[in-house]
C-alpha positions as CSV (number, residue, x, y, z in Angstrom):
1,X,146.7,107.8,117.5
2,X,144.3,105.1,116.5
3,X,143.2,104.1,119.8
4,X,142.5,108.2,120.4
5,X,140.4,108.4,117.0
6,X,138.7,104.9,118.2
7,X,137.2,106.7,121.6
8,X,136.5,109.5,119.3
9,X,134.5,107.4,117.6
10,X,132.6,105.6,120.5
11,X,132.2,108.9,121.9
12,X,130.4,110.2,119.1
13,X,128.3,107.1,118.8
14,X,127.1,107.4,122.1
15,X,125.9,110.8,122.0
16,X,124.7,110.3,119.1
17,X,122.7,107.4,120.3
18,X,121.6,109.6,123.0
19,X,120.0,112.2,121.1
20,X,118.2,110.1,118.9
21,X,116.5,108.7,121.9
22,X,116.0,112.2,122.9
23,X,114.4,112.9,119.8
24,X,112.4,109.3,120.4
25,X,110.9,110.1,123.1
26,X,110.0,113.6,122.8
27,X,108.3,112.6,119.4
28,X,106.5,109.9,121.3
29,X,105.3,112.9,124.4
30,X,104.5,115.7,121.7
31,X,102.4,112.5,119.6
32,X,100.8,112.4,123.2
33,X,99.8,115.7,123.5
34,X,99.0,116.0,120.1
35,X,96.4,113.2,120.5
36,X,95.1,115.2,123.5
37,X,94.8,118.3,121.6
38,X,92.5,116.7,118.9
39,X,90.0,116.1,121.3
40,X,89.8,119.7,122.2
41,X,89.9,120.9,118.3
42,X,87.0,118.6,117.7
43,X,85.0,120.0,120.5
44,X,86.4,123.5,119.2
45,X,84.7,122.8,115.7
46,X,81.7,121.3,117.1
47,X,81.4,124.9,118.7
48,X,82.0,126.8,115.9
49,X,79.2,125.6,113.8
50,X,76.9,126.0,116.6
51,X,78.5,129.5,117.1
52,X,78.2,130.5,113.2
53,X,74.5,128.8,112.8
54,X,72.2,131.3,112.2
55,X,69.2,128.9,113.0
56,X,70.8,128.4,117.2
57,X,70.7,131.1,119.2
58,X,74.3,131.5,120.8
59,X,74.8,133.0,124.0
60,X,77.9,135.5,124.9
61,X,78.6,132.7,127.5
62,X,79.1,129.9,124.9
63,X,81.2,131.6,122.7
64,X,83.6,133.2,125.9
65,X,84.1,129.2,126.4
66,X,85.0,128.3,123.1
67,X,87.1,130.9,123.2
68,X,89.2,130.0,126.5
69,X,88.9,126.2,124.5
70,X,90.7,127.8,121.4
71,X,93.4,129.7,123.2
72,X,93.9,126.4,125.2
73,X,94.7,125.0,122.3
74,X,96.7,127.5,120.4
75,X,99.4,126.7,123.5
76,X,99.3,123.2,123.4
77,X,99.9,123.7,119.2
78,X,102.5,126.3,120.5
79,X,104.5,123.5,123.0
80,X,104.2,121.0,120.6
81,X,106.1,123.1,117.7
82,X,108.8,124.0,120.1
83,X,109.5,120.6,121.3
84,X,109.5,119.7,117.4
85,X,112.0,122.4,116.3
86,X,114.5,120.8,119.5
C-alpha cells in the first residue's frame, strides 16, 4: 500500500511538473506576442491622433488602414487571453 501511494505521488509530481512548464512556456510565447502587439498599438495610437486632428487632413485611405491595424490587433489581444485563461 505504501509503495502504491509512493508512485501516486511521483505521478502527480511529474504532471504536475509538466504543466507548470506548460504554463512556463506559454507565458514566455504570449509575453512574445504581447511584445509584438505593442508595436502595432503604438503605431495604432500614432494613427489615431492624426485621424482625430482637426488641423491634418485624413484621407478615407488612412483611416481603412488603421482600421485593418486595429482589428489585427484586437486578435492578437484575443489569442493572447485564450492562451492565458489555459
Amino acid at each position: 500500500m505504501k509503495e502504491e501511494f509512493n508512485k501516486l505521488i511521483e505521478k502527480l509530481k511529474s504532471e504536475r511538473d509538466e504543466i507548470n512548464l506548460k504554463i512556463h512556456l506559454a507565458s514566455m510565447d504570449a509575453k512574445t506576442e504581447f511584445e509584438e502587439a505593442e508595436k502595432k498599438w503604438l503605431q495604432v495610437k500614432a494613427k489615431a491622433a492624426e485621424i482625430t486632428d482637426d488641423a491634418v487632413g485624413t484621407s478615407e485611405e488612412l483611416i481603412a488602414k488603421a482600421k485593418v491595424v486595429g482589428e489585427e490587433l484586437k486578435e492578437t489581444y484575443n489569442r493572447i487571453a485564450n492562451r492565458l485563461s489555459k
